[in-house]
N, C-alpha and C positions, 0 to 999 in steps of 0.2 A: 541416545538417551536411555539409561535402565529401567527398568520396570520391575514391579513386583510381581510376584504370582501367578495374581489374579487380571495381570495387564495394565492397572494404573501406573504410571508415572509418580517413579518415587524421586525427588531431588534431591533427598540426603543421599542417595549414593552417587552423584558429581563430585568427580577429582579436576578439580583445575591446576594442571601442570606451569601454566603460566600465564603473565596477565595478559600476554597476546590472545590465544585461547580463552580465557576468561570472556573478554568481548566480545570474541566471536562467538561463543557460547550464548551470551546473555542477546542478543541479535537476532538468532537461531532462534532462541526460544519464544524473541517476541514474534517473528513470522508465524511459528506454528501455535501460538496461542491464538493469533490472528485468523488463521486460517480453521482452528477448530469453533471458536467462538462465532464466526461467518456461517461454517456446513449447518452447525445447530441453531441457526437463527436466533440470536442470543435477544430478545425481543419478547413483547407481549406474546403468547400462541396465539389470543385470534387477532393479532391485526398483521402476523408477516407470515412468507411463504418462502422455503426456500427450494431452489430449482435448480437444474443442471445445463449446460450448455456445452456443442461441442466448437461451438463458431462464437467470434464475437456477434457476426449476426443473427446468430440464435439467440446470442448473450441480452442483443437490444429488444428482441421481438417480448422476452419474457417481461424486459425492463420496465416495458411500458414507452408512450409516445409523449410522456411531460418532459422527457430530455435527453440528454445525447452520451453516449457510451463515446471512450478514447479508446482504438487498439492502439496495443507498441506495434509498429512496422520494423521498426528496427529494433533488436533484441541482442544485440554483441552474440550471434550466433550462437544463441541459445532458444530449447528446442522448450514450449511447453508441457507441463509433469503434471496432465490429469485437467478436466474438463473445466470449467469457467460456474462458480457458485451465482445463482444469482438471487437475492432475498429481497422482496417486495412489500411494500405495506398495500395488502389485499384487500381493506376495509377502510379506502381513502374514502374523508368528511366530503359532506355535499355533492354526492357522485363526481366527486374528479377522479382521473383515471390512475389507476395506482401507478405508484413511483418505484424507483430504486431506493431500497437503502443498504445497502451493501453488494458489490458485484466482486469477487476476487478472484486471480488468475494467479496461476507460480509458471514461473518459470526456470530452467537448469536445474541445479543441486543445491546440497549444503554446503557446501564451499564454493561456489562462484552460481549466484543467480541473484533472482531478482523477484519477487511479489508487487502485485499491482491490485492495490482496492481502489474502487471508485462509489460515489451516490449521487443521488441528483441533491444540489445543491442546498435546495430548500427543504431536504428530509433529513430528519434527526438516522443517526448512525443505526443500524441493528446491531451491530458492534463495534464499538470505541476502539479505534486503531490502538495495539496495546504500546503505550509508553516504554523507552526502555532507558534504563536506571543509567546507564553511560552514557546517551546522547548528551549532545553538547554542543553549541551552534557553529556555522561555517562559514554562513551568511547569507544577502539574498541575492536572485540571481534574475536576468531576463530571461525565458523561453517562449519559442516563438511559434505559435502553433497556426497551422494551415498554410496554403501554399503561397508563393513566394510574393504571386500577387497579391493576395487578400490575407496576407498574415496577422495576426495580433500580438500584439506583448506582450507576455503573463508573468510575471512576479511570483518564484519560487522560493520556498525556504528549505535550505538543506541545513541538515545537522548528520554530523557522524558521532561512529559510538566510542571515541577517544577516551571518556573520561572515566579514569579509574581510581573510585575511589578506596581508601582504605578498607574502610568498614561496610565488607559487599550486605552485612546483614542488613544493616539500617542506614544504607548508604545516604550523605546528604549531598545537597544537590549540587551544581557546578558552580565556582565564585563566579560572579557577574563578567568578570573580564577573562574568563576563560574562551577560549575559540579553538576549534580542531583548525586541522590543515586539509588540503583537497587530498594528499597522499593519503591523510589516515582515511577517509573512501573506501577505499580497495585496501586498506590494513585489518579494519575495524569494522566496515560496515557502515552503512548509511540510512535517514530517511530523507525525500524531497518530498513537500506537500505543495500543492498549490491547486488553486480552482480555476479548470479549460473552462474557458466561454469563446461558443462559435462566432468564428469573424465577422459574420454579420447578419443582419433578420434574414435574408435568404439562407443562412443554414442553420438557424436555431429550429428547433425548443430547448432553451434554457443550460444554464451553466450546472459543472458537476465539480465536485470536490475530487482532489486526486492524490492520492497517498503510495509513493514508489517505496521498499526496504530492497535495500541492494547488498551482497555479501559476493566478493572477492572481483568485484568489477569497478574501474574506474573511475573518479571523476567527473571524467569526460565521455565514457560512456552512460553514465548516469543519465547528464544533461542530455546527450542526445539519444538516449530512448523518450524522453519526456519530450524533447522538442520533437520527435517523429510522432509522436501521438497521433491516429488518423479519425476521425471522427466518423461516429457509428449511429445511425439516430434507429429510434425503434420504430 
């Protein structure tokens, strides 16, 4: 990404050589707007806090104990790039014990990895997973989280970033029957969203929203980092 000077990021100096590049560009930029809008707490300043983790179970203890952190177990051999954010609302009503509302983790590179945000379900976002202009739906999927006896069935939705429209300035949106393919995945980029809830009251507190962006991996690796999910409670 170029920058000015002074260190800002300037976007008019982006050359897109081609629309393949174009979407992986546009993907890119949504992870690390994700990732900057998360470090600064994008949030009222007195009601979140944001903190650093070098464990997911560090990750949980900052979380709070109103609900449950997912690590990837499996990761398509890719190594984590820098510690685990975690942002809390610090000033939870009626003394409840503060929550997650943003936890994010990266993993590998710009060309082939993956980011993982998560919150507890019932907290509004610290920052709004950022939208990106080419998503475009793939459809929905089962994954099945916890172990093989006490599994659950979660209901994912994946979208990749297939869609390229003409006009990147004021681009509109996808026609209604539009649908990527599981190849564009790993062409294009992806998001899977969907909300882990622990298999049963023996391993609750409470369900968490789970927001995967994946660039130059798989399909199928997608689905099974999501379905390795291991449950972290704080």
């Amino acid at each position: 990404m170029p920058q000015s000077a002074r260190g800002v990021w300037d976007f008019s100096l982006i050359r897109i050589p081609s629309r393949y590049l174009d979407a992986m560009r546009r993907s890119l930029l949504s992870g690390v707007l994700v990732f900057l809008m998360v470090m600064v707490g994008v949030a009222p300043p007195a009601s979140a806090d944001t903190q650093t983790a070098r464990t997911w179970a560090g990750a949980a203890q900052l979380a709070g104990e109103d609900g449950s952190l997912w690590q990837p177990t499996y990761r398509a051999g890719l190594k984590r790039s820098g510690p685990i954010s975690v942002t809390t609302d610090t000033f939870p009503n009626d003394g409840d014990p503060q929550q997650a509302m943003a936890v994010f983790a990266s993993y590998g590179n710009n060309k082939r990895g993956f980011t993982i945000l998560e919150k507890f379900a019932d907290t509004a976002w610290a920052a709004d997973p950022e939208p990106d202009r080419a998503a475009a739906p793939l459809g929905t999927f089962t994954v099945r989280l916890g172990d093989p006896d006490t599994s659950i069935a979660i209901r994912a939705e994946v979208s990749a970033n297939c869609y390229l429209p003409k006009d990147l300035v004021n681009p509109a949106p996808p026609p209604s029957n539009f649908r990527c393919s599981k190849a564009d995945v790993k062409r294009y980029g992806a998001t899977l969203t969907m909300t882990a809830k622990p298999p049963s009251t023996m391993t609750a507190p409470g369900t968490t929203d789970v927001v995967i962006q994946s660039r130059g991996i798989s399909f199928k690796q997608l689905m099974r980092i999501a379905s390795n999910l291991q449950q972290i409670m704080g």
